[in-house]
C-alpha positions in Angstrom: -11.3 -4.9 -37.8 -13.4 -6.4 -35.0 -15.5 -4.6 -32.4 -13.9 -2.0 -30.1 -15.7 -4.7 -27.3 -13.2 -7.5 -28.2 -10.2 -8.2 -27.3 -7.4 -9.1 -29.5 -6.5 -13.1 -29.5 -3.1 -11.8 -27.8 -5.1 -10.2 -24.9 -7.3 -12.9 -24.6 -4.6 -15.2 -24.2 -3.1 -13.3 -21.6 -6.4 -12.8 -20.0 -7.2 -16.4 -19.3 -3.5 -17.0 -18.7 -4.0 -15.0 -15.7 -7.7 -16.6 -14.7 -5.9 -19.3 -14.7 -3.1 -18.4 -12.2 -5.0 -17.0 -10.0 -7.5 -20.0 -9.9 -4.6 -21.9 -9.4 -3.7 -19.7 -6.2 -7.2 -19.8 -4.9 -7.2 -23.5 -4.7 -4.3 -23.9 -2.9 -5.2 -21.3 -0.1 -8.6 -23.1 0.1 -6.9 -26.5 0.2 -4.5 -24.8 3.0 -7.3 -23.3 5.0 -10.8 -24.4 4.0 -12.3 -21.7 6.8 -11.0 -18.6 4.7 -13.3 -17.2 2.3 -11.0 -16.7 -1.2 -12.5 -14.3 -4.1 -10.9 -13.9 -7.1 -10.4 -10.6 -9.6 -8.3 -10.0 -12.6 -8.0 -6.8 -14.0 -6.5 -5.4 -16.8 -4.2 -2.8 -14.9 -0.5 -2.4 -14.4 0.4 -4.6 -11.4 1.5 -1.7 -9.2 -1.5 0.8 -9.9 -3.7 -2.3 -9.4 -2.0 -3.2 -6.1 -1.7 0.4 -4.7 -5.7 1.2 -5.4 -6.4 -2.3 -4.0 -4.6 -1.0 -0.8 -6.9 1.4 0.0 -9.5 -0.5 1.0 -7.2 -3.6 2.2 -5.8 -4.5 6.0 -3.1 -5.9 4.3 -1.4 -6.4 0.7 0.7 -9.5 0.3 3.4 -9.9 -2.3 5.9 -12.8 -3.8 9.3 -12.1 -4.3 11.4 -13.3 -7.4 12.9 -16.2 -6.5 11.9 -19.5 -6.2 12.8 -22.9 -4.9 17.0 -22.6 -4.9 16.5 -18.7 -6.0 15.2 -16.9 -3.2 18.3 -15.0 -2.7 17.1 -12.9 -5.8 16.5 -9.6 -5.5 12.9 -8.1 -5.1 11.3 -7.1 -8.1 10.1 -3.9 -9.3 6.3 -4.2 -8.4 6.9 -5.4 -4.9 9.0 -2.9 -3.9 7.1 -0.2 -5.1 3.7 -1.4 -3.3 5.9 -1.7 0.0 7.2 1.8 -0.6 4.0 3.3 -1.3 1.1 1.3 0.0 -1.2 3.1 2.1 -2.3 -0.2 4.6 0.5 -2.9 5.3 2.4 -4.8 2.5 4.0 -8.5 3.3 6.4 -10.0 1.2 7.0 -13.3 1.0 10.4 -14.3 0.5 13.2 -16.0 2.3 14.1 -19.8 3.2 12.2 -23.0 3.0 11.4 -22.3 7.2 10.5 -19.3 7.5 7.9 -19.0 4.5 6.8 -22.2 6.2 6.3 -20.3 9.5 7.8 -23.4 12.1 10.0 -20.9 13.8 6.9 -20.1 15.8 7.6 -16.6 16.8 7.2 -13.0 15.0 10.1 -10.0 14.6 9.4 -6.6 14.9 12.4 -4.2 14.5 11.4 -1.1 16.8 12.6 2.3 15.9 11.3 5.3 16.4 7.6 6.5 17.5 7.0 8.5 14.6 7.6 5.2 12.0 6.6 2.4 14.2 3.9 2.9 16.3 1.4 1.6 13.6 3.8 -1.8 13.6 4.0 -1.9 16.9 0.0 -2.4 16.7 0.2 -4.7 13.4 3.1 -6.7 15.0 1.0 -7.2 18.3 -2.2 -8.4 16.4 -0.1 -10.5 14.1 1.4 -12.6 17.5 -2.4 -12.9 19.0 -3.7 -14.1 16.0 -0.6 -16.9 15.4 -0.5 -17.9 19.1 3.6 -17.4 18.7 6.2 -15.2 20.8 6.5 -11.8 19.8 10.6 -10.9 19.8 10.6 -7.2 19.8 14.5 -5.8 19.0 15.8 -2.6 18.7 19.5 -1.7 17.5 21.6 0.5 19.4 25.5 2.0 18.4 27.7 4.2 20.4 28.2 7.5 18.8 31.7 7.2 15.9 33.6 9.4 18.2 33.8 6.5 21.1 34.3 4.2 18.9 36.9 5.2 16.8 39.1 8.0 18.4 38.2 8.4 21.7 37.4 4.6 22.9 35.5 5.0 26.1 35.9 3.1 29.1 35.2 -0.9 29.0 31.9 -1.5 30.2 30.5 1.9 31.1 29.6 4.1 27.7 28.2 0.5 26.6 26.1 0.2 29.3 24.8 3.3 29.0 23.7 3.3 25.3 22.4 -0.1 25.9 19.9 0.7 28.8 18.6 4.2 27.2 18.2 1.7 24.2 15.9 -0.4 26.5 13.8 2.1 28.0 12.9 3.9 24.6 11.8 0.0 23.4 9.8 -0.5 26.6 8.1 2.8 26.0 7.4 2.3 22.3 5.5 -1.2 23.3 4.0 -0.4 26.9 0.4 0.0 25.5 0.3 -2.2 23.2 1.2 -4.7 26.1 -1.3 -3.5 28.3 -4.1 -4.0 25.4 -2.6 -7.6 24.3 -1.7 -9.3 27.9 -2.3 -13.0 25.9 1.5 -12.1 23.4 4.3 -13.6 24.9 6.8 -10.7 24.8 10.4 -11.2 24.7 12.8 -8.1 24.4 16.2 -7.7 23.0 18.4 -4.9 22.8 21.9 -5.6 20.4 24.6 -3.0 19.2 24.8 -2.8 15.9 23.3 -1.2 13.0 20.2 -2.2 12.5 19.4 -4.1 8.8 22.7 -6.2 9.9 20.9 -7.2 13.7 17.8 -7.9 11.9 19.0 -9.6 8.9 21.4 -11.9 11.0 18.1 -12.9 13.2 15.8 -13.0 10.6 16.7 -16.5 10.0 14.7 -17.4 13.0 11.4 -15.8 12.6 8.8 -16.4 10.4 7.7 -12.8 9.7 9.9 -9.8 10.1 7.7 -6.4 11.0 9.2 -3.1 10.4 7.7 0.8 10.2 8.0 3.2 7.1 7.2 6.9 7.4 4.8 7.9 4.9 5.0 12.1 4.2 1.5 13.6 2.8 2.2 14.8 -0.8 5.4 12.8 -1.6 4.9 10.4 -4.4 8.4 8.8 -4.1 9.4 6.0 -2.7 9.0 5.7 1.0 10.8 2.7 2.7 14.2 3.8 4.4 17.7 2.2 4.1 16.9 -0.6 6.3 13.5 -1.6 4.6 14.6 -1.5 1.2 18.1 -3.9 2.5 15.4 -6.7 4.4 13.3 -6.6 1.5 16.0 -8.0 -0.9 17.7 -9.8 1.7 15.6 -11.0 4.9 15.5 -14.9 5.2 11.8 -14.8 6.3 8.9 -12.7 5.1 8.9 -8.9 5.2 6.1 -6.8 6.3 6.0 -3.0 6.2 3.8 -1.1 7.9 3.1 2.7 6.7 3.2 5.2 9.5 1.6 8.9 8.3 2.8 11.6 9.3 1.6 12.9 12.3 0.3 9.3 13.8 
């Protein structure tokens, strides 16, 4: 048998199969931008534990989706979505169409909820725009309660307006400091009715990076992403990045 310190031809194999893709990677990010400083580790770890300790001492993770070239419908894989869900520090995931992974839309997304899951995008999204000198389009979703809707329909024009401009004001207070401390980000709101992963899906086709908040509970080891993170992670047309709010931030 040979020595506990060597590895079996298989995992040798596998280990410079993986030197060698990540070698590859590192090239082409220096080639793309010879200023960044690229290191290089691999590490004989399941991909999500790996990831998920990595977080910990990262500002950001950033993951590839399935797909490829005519393929990046598919759906996300098993790894990335568990690091999005579960990630202490940001996670991107690169996905979507040809222009968006490009970034030639020129301008940022971020879906605004509510304070308790977004405030830490809010900051993320706002840093993101200053460093890519692009327009930051900050949306938030709004819907008339079901009983206006359906049995009761209100009034043309009034019940609308009234959802619509208490939608407003609760986006304009869940970005007013972050505009105060970043007066250089072009800031353009919108407010559309609708439920949410269908307004943001539809306009994700425009943005080269769509920014949304997760609500991370102390001592729950599940997954942690919410209905509408988990639908623009599989489905966005443009990067995805979710950024963990803890409880009590």
């Amino acid at each position: 048998m040979p020595p506990r310190s060597q590895k079996h031809p298989s995992e040798q194999l596998m280990a410079e199969d993986a030197e060698d893709i990540v070698g590859f990677a590192a090239e082409r990010a220096r080639q793309r931008n010879p200023g960044v400083k690229v290191s290089i580790e691999v590490v004989p770890e399941e991909a999500t534990h790996a990831l998920l300790r990595a977080g910990n001492n990262a500002s950001a993770l950033v993951t590839g989706s399935r797909g490829r070239g005519e393929l990046t419908g598919l759906l996300l894989g098993s790894v990335g979505l568990a690091v999005a869900a579960r990630a202490p520090c940001p996670v991107i995931v690169v996905r979507g169409d040809k222009a968006g992974v490009a970034g030639t839309h020129e301008r940022i997304m971020l879906g605004a909820g509510e304070p308790d899951t977004s405030g830490e995008a809010v900051r993320f999204a706002f840093r993101e725009a200053e460093v890519r000198k692009c327009t930051l389009y900050v949306v938030r979703a709004w819907r008339r309660p079901a009983h206006e809707t359906t049995h009761h329909p209100p009034p043309a024009g009034e019940p609308a307006r009234y959802y619509r401009e208490r939608a407003s004001t609760r986006l304009d207070a869940l970005i007013h400091d972050a505009v105060a401390d970043h007066p250089g980000v072009w800031v353009h709101r919108a407010t559309v009715e609708g439920p949410a992963r269908k307004v943001l899906l539809h306009r994700s086709a425009a943005a080269d990076l769509l920014i949304i908040g997760a609500r991370r509970r102390h001592g729950h080891f599940g997954l942690q992403l919410g209905r509408v993170g988990h639908r623009l992670l599989h489905h966005a047309a443009c990067p995805v990045a979710i950024v963990p709010q803890r409880s009590g931030q």
